[in-house]
C-alpha positions in Angstrom: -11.3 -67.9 -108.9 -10.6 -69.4 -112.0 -7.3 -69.7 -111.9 -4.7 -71.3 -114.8 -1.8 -73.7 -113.3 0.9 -74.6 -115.1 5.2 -76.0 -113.8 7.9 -75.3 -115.1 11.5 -76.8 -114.8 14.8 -75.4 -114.9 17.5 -76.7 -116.8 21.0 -77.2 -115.4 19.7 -75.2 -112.9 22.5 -75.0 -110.3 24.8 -73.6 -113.7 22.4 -70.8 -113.8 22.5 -70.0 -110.7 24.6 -66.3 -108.9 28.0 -66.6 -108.8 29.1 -67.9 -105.2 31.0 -65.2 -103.1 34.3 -67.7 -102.9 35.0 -70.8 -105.0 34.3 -74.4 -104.5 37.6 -76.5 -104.2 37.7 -80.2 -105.0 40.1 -82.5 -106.3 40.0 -84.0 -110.0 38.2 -87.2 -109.9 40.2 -90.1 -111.4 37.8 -90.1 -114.6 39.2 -86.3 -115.9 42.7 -88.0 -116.9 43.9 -85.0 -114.6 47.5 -84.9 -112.5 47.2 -86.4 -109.0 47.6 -82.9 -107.5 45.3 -81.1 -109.8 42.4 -79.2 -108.0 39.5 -77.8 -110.2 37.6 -74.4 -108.8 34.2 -73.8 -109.0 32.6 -70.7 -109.1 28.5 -71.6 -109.3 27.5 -74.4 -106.9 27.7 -78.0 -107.4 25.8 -80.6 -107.2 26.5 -83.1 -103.9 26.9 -79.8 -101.7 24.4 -79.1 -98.8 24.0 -75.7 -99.1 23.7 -75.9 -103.1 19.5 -75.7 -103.2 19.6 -72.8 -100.7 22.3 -71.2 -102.9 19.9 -71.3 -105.9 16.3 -71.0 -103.8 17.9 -66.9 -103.0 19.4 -66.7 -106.5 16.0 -66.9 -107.9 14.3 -65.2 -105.1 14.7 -61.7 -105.6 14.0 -62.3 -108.9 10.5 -63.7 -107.8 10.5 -60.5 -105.8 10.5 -58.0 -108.9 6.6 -59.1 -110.2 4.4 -56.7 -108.8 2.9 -56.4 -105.4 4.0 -59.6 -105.2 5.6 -60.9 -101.2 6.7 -63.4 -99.8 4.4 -65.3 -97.6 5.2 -65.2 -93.8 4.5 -68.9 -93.0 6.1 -70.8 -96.2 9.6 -69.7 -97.5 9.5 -71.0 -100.7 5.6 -69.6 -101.5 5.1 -66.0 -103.2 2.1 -64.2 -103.8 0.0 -61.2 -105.0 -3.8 -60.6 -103.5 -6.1 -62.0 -105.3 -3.7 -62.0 -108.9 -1.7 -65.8 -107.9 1.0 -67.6 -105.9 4.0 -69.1 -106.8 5.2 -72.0 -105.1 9.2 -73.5 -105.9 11.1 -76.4 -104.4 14.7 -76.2 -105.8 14.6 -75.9 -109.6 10.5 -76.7 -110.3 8.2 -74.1 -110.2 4.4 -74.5 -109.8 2.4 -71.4 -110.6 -1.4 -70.3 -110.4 -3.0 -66.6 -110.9 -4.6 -64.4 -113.4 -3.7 -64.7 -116.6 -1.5 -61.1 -115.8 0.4 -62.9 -112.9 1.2 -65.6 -115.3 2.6 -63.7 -117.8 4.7 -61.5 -115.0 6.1 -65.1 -114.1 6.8 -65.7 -117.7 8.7 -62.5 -117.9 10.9 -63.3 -114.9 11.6 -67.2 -116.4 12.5 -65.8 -119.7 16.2 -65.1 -117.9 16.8 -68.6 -117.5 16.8 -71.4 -119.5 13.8 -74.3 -118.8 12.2 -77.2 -119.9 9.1 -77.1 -121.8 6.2 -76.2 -119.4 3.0 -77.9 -118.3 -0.2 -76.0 -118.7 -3.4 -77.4 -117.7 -2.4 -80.9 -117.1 0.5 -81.8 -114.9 2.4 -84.9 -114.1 5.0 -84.9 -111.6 6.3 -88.2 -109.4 3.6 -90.5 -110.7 1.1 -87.8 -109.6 -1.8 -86.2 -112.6 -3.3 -83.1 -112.4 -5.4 -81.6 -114.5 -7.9 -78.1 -114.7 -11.2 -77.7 -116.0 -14.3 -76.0 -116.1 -14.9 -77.1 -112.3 -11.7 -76.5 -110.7 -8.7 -78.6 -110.1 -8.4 -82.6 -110.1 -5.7 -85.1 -108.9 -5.2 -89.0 -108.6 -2.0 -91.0 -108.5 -3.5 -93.6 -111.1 -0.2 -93.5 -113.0 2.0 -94.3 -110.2 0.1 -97.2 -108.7 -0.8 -98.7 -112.2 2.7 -99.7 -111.9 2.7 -101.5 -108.5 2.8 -105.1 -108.0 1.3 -107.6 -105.5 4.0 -109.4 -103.1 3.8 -113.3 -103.0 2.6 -114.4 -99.3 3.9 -117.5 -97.9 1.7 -119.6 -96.2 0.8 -119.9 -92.8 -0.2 -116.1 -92.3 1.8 -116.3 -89.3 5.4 -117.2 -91.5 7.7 -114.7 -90.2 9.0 -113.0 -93.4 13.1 -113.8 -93.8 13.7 -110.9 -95.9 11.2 -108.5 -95.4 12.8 -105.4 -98.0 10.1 -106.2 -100.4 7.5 -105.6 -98.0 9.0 -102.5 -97.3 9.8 -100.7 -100.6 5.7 -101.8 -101.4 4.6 -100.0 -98.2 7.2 -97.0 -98.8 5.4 -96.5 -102.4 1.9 -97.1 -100.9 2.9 -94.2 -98.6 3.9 -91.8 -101.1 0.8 -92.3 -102.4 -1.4 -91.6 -99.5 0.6 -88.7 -98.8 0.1 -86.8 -102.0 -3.4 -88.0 -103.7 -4.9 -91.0 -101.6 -5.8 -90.3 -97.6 -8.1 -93.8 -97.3 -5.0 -95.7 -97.5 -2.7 -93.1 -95.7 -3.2 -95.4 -92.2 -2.4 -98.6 -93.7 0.9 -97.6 -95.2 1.8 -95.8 -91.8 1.2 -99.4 -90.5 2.8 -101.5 -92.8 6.4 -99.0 -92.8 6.5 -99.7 -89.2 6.0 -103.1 -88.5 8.7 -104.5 -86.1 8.4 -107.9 -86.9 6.4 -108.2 -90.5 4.9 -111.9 -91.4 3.2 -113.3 -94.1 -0.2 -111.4 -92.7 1.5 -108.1 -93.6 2.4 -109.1 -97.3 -1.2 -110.0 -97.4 -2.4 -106.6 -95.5 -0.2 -104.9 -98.3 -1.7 -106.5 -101.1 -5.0 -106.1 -100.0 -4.1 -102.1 -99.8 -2.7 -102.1 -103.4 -5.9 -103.9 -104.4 -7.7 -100.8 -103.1 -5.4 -98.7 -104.7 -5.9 -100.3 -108.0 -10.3 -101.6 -107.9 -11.6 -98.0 -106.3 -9.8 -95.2 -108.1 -10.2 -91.3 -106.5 -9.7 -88.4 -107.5 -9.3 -85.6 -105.0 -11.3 -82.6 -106.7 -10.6 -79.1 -105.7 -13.8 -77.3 -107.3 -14.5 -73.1 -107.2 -15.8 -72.1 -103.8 -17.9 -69.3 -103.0 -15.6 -66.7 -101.6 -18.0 -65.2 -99.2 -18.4 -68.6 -97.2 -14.8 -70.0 -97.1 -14.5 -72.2 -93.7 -11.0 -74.5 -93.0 -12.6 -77.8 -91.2 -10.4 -79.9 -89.5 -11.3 -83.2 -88.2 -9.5 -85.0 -85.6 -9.5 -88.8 -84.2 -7.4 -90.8 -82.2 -7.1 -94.5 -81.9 -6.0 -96.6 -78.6 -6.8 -96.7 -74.9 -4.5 -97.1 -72.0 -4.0 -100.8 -72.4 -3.1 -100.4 -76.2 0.5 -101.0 -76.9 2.8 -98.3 -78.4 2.6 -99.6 -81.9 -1.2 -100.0 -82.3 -2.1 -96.4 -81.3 -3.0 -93.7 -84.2 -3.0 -90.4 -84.5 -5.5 -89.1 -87.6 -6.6 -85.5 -88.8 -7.5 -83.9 -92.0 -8.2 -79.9 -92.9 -11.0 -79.2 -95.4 -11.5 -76.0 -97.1 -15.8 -75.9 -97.7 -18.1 -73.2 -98.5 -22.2 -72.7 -97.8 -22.6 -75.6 -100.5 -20.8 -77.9 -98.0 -18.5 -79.1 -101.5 -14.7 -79.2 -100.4 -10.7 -79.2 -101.1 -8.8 -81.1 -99.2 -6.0 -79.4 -98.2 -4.1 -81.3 -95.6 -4.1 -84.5 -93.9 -2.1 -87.1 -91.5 -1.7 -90.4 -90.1 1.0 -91.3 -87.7 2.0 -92.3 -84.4 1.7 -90.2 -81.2 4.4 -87.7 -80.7 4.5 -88.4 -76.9 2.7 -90.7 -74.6 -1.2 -91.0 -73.9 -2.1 -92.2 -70.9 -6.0 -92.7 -71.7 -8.2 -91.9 -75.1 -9.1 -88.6 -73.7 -5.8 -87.6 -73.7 -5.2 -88.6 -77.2 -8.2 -87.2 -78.7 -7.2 -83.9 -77.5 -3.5 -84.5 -78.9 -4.9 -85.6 -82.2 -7.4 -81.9 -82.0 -4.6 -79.8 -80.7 -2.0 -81.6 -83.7 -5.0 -80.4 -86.5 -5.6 -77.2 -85.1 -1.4 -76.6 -85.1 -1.3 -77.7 -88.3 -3.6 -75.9 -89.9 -2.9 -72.2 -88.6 -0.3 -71.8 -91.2 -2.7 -73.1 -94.0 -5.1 -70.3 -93.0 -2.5 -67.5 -92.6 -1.7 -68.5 -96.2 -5.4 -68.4 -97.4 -5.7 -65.4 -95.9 -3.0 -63.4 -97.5 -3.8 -65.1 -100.4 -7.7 -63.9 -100.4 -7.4 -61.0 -98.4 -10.3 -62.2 -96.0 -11.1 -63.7 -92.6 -11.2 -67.4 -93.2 -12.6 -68.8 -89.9 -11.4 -71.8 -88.3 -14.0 -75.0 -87.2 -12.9 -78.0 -84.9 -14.8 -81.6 -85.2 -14.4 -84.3 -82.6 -16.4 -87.2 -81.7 -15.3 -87.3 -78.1 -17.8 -86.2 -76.0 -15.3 -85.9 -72.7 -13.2 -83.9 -74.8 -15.7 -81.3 -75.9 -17.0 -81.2 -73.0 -13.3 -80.4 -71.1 -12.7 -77.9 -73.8 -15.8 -75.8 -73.5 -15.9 -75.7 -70.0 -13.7 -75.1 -67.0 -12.8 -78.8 -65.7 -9.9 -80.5 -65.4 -8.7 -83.4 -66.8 -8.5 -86.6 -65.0 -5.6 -87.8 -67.5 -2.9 -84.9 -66.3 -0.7 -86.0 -69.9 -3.1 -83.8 -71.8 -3.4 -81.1 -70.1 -1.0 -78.5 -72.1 -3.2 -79.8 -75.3 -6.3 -78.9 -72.9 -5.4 -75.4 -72.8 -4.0 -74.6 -76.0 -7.3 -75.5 -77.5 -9.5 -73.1 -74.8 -7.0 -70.6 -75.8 -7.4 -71.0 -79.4 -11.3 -70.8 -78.6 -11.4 -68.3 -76.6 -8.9 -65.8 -78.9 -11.1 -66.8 -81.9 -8.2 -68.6 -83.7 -10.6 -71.7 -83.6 -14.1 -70.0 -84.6 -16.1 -73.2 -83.8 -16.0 -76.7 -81.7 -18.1 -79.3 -82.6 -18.6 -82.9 -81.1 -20.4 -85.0 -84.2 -21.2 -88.9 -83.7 -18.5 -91.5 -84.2 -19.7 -93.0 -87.8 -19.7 -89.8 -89.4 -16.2 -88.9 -88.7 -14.1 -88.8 -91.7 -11.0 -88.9 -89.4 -12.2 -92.3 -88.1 -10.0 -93.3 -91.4 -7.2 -92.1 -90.6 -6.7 -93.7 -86.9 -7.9 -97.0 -88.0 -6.6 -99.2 -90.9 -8.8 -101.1 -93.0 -7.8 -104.3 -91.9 -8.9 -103.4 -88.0 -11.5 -104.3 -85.8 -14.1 -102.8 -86.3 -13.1 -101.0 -89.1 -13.4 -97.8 -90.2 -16.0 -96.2 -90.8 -17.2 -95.1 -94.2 -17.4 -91.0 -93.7 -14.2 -90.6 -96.0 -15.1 -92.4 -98.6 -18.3 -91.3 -98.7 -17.0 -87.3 -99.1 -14.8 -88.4 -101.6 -17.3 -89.8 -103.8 -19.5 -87.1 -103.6 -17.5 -84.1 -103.2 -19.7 -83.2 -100.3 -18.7 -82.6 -97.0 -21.8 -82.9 -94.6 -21.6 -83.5 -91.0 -24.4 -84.0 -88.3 -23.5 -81.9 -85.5 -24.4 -83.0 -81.7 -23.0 -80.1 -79.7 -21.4 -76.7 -80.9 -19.7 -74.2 -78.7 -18.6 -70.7 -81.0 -15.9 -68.2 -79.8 -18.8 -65.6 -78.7 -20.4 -68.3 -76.8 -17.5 -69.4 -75.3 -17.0 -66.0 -73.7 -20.4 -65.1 -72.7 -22.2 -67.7 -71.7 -22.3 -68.2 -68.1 -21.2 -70.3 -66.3 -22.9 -72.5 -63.6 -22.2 -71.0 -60.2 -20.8 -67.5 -61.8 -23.0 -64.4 -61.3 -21.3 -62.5 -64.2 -23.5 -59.1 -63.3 -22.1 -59.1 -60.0 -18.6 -60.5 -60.3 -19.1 -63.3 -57.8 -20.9 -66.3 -56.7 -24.7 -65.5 -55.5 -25.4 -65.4 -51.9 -26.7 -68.3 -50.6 -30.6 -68.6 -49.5 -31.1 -66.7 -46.3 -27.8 -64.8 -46.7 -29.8 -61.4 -47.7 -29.4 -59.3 -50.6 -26.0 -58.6 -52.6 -25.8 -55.4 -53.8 -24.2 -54.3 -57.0 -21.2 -52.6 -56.4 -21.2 -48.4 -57.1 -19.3 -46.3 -59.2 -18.6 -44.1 -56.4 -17.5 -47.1 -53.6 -14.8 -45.9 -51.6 -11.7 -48.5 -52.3 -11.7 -51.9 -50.8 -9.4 -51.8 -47.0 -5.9 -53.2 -47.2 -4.7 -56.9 -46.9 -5.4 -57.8 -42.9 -8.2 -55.5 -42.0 -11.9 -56.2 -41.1 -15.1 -55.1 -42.8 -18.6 -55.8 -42.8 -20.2 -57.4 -46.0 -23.0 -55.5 -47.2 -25.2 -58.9 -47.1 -23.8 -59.6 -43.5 -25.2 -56.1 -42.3 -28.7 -57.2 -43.6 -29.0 -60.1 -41.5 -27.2 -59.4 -38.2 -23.8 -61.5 -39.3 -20.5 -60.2 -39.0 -17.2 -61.2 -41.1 -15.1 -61.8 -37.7 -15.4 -65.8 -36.4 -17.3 -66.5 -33.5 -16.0 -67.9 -30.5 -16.5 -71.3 -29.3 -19.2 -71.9 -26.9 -17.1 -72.8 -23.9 -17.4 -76.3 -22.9 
């Protein structure tokens, strides 16, 4: 839509926020040369106070308010927006800010009240993370954090348990802020490496390996103009483990894409991380990790949506064949610990909030990466990085099942034109029922089935031939 983005900070924010309704008492630190008994009252909030960001988030609210047909979006508290003009996104005292050039300047108007830092425009820099606007849309990398990383030394044997294993951690904290924000391929190895229980000299090694990827095969996550008319949010959803896998080694993995006709893409959302509750068999977790993606990205679409002012539609991928199959059809599941995750998703298919399920092969899963480190075996596969090299999102689908299908197709066994199972052979005909049928006889009486009539049979049981 060719939209401008530009931050802006506040300065001294919490000094410029509303007056609080009654004052703040605290007693003079030693530092302010003060009597022992002195007590200092404050009237704005203060830093160190848990309710100071909310105090300022609603002082600067209804301000945000004011810009025309601008609302506040009903799934994200801090996001504002006006059809089709911009949003407007804050997190305590920094803005980010994206619209027409007429939104923009309605923003500007409403900033001029405070006092800020000098603003971003075009290119943006915040935590370590770039971002920059161009001709094509909107790029990102995390290149100037993890320039300044630094490889651990690792003891040998691999097997060395690591004495004082805070290094190992702080390096796998900062590789996970980075696969949070601007790198998914690494996202899984961080997840692993923050949660090893007893880390060795193989971890410090694992960890370097990741930085090296960090540092030898530099992405940028693109966010090019899509064709309105064809907007779809994909999600893609894998799990890792089996029944005999132990707690640690099991994965949960999904991503949401927003894609157009051209197949081209924005990656919108993603996540690695343990399973929230227990899986007794990969079935199971495949559906958790499908009904975690699906979840997740509901409120990304309602945004989208009240954002665009159109229908974005909603498509599932999974390269579980059991669990496609147990989600377009009516069977239950042999693993019993996924069965709410069974029917939230045949809701969700059935009410049209997931458009489309799709079962594609294994190796052409971009989730894959995000259940499975690099440094397992077999490892990933290379789906990911392909679509983030190319900026193309393309899929080979085995099996689809859409919402329309879902509800129309039959069934086997299920006469839908007659509302029950056919008669067997030899049973005679069933008739259709008619508009004019008298009503059916109460609970505990006896009547004749039209088909019985035909062939002589009667719905009362015979008696037993005597002996």
């Amino acid at each position: 839509m060719a939209w401008r983005v530009h931050t802006e900070d506040f300065l001294r924010a919490y000094l410029q926020s509303d007056i609080l309704a009654k004052p703040v008492y605290v007693h003079a630190p030693p530092e302010a040369d003060e009597p022992p008994s002195a007590v200092w009252a404050f009237s704005r909030p203060m830093y160190g106070k848990g309710n100071t960001g909310r105090h300022f988030h609603f002082s600067t609210q209804k301000k945000f308010l004011t810009i025309p047909n601008t609302e506040l979006s009903s799934v994200f508290d801090t996001v504002y927006f006006s059809p089709r003009r911009g949003c407007l996104s804050s997190y305590v005292d920094d803005t980010l800010t994206a619209g027409t050039p007429d939104f923009e300047a309605d923003v500007a108007t409403v900033l001029r009240a405070y006092k800020t830092h000098t603003p971003d425009h075009g290119a943006i820099r915040f935590a370590g993370i770039a971002a920059y606007a161009d001709a094509d849309g909107l790029h990102c990398h995390g290149r100037p954090y993890t320039d300044a990383l630094l490889p651990l030394d690792a003891p040998t044997p691999m097997t060395t348990p690591l004495g004082n294993p805070a290094a190992l951690h702080s390096l796998a904290a900062q590789i996970l802020w980075v696969g949070r924000v601007a790198r998914p391929d690494v996202l899984t190895n961080a997840t692993h490496l923050v949660n090893c229980p007893n880390p060795s000299s193989l971890d410090t090694r694992r960890a370097n390996d990741t930085l090296a990827i960090l540092t030898n095969r530099p992405v940028t996550l693109h966010f090019p103009r899509l064709d309105a008319d064809s907007l779809r949010l994909s999600v893609y959803a894998d799990y890792s483990g089996s029944t005999l896998s132990p707690m640690d080694k099991r994965q949960v993995g999904y991503l949401v894409a927003l894609t157009d006709a051209s197949r081209r893409f924005s990656l919108l959302h993603w996540a690695s991380h343990r399973p929230h509750r227990v899986c007794r068999g990969s079935t199971a977790g495949e559906l958790l990790a499908l009904a975690d993606a699906v979840a997740a990205s509901l409120d990304v679409r309602q945004l989208l949506q009240e954002l665009l002012s159109i229908r974005v539609p909603l498509d599932g991928y999974t390269d579980s064949a059991t669990a496609y199959e147990l989600v377009t059809s009516f069977k239950d599941p042999a693993d019993m610990s996924g069965k709410n995750d069974l029917y939230m998703l045949r809701r969700a298919l059935l009410s049209g909030a997931l458009a489309e399920l799709n079962h594609v092969h294994g190796h052409a899963n971009p989730a894959d990466a995000l259940s499975k480190p690099t440094f397992s075996r077999p490892p990933p596969n290379n789906a990911l990085a392909d679509a983030l090299r190319t900026g193309c999102l393309r899929t080979p689908v085995i099996a689809h099942t859409t919402t329309d299908g879902y509800r129309s197709t039959p069934r086997p066994g299920i006469d839908l034109a007659y509302g029950h199972p056919p008669a067997p052979d030899g049973a005679g005909e069933v008739c259709r029922q008619q508009t004019n049928r008298p009503p059916g006889p109460r609970q505990g009486t006896a009547r004749r089935h039209p088909a019985a009539a035909k062939t002589g049979g009667t719905d009362k049981t015979p008696p037993r031939p005597a002996a």
